[in-house]
C-alpha positions as CSV (number, residue, x, y, z in Angstrom):
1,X,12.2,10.7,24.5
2,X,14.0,8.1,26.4
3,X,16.5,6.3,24.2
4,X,15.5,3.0,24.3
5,X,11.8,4.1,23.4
6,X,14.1,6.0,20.1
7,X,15.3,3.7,19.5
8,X,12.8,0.5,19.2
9,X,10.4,2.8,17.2
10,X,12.9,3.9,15.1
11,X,13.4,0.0,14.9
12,X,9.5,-0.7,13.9
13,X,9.1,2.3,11.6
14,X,12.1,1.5,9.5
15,X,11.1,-2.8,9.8
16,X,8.9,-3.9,6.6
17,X,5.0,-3.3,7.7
18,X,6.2,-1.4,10.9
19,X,6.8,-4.5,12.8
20,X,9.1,-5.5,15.0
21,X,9.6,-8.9,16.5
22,X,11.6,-10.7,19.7
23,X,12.7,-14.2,20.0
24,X,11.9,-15.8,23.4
25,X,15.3,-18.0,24.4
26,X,14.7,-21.7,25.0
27,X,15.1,-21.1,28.7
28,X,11.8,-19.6,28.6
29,X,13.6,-15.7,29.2
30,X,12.8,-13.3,27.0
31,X,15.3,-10.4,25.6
32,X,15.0,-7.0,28.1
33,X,13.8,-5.3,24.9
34,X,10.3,-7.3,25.8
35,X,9.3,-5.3,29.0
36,X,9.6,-2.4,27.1
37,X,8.0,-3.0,23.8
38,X,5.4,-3.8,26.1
39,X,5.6,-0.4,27.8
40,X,5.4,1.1,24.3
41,X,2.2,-1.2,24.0
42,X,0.3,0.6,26.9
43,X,1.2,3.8,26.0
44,X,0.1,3.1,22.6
45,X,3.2,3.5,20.5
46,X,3.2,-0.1,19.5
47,X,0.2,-2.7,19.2
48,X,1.0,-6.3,20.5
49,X,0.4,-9.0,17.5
50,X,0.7,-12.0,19.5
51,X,2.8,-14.8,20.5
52,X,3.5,-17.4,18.7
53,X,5.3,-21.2,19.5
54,X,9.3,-21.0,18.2
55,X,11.0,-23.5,16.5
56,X,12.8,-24.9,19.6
57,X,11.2,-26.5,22.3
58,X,10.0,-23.6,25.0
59,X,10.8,-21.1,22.7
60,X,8.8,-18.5,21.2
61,X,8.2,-15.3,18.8
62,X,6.2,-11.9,20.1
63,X,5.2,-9.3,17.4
64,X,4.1,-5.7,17.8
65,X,3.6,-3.0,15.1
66,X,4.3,0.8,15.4
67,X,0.7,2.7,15.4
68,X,0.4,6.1,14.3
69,X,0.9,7.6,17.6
70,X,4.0,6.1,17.5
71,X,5.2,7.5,14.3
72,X,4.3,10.8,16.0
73,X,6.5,10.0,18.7
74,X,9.5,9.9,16.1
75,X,8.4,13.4,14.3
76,X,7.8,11.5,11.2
77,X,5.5,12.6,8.5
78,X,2.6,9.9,7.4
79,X,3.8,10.3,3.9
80,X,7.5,9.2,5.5
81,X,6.1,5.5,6.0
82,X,8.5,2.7,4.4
């Protein structure tokens, strides 16, 4: 497995409720971690939550969760979840 991919699941599984969420910058940019939670997405490691509006003008929150595929993808055990 590809580090970042590691990495950002290991992320989600270990986040409360398997989820893991980015902060979109006021400049309207989000983080490089967003194209690939939403490559995680596709393959179906992740599911996308949504977006919602931020605090600061043009900024914003997206919110994915890890599915049991991607649990597999780490090796863990369903009795492992947090």
């Amino acid at each position: 497995m590809i580090d970042h991919r590691r990495r950002l699941l290991s992320r989600a599984a270990l986040a409360e409720e398997g989820r893991i969420t980015l902060r979109r910058d006021p400049d309207r940019a989000w983080p490089g971690d967003h194209s690939r939670l939403c490559a995680l997405a596709n393959d179906g490691d992740l599911l996308f939550l949504g977006e919602e509006p931020g605090p600061l003008p043009g900024g914003a929150c997206a919110a994915w969760r890890i599915t049991a595929q991607g649990r597999a993808a780490l090796g863990e055990s369903p009795s492992a979840r947090p």
